[in-house]
DSSP file (Angstrom, degrees, kcal/mol; ACC not computed):
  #  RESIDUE AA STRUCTURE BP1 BP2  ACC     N-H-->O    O-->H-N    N-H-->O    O-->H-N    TCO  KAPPA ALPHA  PHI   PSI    X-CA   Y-CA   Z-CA
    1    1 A X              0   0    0      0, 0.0    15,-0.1     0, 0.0     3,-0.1   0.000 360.0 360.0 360.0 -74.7   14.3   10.3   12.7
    2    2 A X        +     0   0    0      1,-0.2    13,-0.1    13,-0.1    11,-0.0   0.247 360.0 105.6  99.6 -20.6   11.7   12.5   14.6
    3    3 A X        -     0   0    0     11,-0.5     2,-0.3     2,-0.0    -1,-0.2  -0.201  52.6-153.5 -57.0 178.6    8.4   11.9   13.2
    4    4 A X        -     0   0    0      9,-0.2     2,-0.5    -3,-0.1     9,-0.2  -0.832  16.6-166.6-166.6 126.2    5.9    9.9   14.9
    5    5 A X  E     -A   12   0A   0      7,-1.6     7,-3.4    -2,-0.3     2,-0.1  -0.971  11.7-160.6-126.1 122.4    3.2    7.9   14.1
    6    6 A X  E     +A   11   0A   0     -2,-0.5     5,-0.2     5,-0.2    -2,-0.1  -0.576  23.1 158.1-102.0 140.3    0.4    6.6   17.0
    7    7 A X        -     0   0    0      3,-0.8    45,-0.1    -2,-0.1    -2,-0.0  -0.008  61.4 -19.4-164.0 113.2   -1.3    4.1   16.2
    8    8 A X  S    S-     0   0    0      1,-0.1     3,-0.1    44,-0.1     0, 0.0   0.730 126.3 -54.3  82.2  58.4   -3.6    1.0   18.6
    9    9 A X  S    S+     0   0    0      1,-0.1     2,-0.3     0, 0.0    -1,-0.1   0.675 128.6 107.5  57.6   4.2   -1.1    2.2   22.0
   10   10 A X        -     0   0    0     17,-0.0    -3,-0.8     2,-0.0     2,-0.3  -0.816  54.0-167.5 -99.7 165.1    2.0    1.4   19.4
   11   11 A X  E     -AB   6  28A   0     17,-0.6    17,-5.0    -2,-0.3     2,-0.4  -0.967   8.9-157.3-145.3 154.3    4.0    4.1   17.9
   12   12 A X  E     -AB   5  27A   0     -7,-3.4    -7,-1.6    -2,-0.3     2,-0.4  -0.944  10.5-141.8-141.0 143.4    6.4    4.0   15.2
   13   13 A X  E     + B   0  26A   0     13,-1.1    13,-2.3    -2,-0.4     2,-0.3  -0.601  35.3 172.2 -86.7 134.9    9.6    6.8   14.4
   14   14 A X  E     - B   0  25A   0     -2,-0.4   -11,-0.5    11,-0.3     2,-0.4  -0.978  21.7-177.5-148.4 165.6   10.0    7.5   10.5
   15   15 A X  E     - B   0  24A   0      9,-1.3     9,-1.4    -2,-0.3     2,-0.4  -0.855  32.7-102.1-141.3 157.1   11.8    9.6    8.0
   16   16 A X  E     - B   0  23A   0     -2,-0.4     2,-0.9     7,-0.3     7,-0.2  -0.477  29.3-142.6 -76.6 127.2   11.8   10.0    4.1
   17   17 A X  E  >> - B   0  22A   0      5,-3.9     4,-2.6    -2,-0.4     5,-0.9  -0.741  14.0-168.9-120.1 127.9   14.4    8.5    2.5
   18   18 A X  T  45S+     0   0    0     -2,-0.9    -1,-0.2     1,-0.2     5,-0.0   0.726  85.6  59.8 -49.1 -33.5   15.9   10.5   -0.6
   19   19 A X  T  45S+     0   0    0     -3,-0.2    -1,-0.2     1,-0.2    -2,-0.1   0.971 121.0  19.4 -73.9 -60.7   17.9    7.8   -1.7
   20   20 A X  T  45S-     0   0    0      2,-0.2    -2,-0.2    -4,-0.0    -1,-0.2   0.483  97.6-121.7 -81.2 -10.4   15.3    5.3   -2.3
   21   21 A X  T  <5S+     0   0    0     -4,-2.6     2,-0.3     1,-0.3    -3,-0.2   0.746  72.1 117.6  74.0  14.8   12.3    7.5   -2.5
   22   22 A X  E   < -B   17   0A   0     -5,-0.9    -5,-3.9    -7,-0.1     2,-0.9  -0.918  65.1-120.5-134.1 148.1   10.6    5.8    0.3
   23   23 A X  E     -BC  16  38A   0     15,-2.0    15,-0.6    -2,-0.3     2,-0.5  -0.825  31.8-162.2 -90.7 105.7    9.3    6.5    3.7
   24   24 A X  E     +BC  15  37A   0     -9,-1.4    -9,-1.3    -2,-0.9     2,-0.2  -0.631  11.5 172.9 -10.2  76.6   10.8    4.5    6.3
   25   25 A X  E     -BC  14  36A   0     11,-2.1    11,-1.8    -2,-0.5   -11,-0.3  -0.752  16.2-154.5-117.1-175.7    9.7    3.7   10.0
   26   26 A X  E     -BC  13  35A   0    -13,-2.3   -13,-1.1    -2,-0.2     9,-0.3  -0.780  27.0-118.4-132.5  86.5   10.2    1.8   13.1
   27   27 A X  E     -B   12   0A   0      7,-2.2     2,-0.5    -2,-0.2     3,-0.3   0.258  38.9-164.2 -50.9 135.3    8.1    0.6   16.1
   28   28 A X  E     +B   11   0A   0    -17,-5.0   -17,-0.6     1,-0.2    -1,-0.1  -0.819  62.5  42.7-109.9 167.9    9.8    2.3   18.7
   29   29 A X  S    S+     0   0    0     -2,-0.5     2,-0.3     1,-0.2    -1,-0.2   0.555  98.3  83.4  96.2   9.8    9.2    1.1   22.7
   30   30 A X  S    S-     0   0    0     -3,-0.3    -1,-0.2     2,-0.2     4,-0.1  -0.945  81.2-118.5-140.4 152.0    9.4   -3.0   22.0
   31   31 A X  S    S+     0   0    0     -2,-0.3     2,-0.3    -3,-0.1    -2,-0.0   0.531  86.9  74.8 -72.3   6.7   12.2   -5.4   21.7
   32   32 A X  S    S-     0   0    0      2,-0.0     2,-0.5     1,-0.0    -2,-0.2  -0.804  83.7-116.8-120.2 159.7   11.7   -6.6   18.3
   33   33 A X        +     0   0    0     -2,-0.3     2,-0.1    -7,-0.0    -2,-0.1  -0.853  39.6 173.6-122.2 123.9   12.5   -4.6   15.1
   34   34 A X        +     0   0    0     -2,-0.5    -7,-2.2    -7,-0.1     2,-0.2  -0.932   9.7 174.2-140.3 101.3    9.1   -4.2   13.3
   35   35 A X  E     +C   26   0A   0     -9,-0.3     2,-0.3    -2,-0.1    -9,-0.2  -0.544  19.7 178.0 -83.1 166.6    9.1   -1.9   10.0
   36   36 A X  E     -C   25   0A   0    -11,-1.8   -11,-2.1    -2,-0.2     2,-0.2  -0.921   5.5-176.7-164.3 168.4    7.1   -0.8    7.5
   37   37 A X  E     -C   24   0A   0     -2,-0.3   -13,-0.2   -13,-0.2     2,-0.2  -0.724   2.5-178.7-139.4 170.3    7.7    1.8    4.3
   38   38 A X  E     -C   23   0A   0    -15,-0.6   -15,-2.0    -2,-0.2     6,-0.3  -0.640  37.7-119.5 171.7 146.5    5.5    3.1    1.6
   39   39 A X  S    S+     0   0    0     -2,-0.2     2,-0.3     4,-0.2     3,-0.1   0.822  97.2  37.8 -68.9 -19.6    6.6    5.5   -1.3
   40   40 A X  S  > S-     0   0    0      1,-0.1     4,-0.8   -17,-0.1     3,-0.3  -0.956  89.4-106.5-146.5-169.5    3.9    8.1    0.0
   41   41 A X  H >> S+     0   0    0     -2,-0.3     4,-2.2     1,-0.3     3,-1.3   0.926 118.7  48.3 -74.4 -68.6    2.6    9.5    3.2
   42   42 A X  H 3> S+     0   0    0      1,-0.3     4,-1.4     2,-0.2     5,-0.3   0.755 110.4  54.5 -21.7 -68.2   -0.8    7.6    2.9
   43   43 A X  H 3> S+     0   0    0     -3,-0.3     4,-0.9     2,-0.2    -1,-0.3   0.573 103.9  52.0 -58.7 -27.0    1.0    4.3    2.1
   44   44 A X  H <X S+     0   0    0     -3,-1.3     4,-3.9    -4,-0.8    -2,-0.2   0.733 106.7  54.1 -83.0 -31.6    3.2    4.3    5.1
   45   45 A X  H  X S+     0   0    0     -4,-2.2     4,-2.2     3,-0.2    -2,-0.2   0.860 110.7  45.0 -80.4 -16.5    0.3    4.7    7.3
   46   46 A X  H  X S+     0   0    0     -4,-1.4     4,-2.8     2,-0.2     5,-0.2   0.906 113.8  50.6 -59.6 -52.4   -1.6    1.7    5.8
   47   47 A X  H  X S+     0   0    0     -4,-0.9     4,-2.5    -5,-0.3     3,-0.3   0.949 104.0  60.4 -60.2 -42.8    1.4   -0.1    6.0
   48   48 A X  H >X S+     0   0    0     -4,-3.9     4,-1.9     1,-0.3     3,-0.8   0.948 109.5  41.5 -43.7 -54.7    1.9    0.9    9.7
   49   49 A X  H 3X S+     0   0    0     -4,-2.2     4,-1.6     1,-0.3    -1,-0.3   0.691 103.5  58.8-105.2  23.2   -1.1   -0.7   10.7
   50   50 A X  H 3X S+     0   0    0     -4,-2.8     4,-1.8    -3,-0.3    -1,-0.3   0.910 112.7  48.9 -56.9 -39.0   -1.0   -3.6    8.9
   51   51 A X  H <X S+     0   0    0     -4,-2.5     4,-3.2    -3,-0.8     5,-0.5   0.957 105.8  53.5 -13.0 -85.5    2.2   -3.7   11.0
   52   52 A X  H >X S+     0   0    0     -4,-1.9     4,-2.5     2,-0.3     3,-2.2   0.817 113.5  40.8 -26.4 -88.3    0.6   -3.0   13.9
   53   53 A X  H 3X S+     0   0    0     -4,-1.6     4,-0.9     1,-0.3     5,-0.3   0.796 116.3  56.0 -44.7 -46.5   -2.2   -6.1   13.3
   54   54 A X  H 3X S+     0   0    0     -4,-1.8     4,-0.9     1,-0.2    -1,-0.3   0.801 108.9  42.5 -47.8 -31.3    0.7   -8.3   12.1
   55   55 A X  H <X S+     0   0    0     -4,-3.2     4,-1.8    -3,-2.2    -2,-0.2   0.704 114.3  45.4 -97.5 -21.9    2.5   -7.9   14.9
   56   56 A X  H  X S+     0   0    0     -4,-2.5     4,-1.2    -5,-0.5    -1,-0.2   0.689 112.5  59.9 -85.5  -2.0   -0.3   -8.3   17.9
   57   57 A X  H  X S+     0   0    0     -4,-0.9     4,-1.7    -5,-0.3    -2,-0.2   0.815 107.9  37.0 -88.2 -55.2   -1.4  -11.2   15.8
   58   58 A X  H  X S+     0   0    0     -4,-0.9     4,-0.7    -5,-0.3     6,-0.2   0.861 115.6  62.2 -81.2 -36.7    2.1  -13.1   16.1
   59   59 A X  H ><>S+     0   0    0     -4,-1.8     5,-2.1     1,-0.2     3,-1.2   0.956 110.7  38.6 -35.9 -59.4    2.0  -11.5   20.2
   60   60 A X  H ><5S+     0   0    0     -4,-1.2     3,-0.7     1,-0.3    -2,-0.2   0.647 107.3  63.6 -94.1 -28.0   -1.2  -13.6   20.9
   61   61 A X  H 3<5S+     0   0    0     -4,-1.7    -1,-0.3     1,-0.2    -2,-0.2   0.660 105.2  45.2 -39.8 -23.0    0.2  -16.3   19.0
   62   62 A X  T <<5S-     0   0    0     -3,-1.2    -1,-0.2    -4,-0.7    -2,-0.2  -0.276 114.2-113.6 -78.6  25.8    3.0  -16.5   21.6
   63   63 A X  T < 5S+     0   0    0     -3,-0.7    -3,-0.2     1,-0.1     2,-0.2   0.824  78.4 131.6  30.7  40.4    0.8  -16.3   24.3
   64   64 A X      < -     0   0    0     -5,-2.1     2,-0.2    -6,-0.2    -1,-0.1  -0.628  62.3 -99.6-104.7 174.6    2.4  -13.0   25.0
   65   65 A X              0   0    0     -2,-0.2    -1,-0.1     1,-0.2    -3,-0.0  -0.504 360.0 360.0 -76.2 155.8    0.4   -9.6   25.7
   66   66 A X              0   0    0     -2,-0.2    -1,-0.2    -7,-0.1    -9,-0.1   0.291 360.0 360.0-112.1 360.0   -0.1   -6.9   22.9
């Protein structure tokens, strides 16, 4: 992909996709496949860190570190 978006120490790779008209990403640097999209720039970074909160939310629900 090759973008990169930082955001609470997580980061996530995404790219545009033509086909569907959406941006795409991916939490990159953890074992679990965590996405989020949004049809413009602005809308994929919300969605990232709702991501982001969803996903340290469900960590510390496992007792695990975020």
């Amino acid at each position: 992909m090759g973008n990169l978006l930082i955001f609470k120490k997580h980061q996530a790779d995404y790219a545009y996709s033509l086909k569907d008209r959406v941006y795409c990403g991916k939490m990159v640097g953890i074992d679990d496949l965590v996405a989020c999209e949004g049809e413009t720039p602005e809308e994929l970074v919300r969605s990232f860190h709702a991501t982001v909160f969803e996903y340290q939310e469900t960590l510390l629900s496992l007792g695990k570190d975020c």
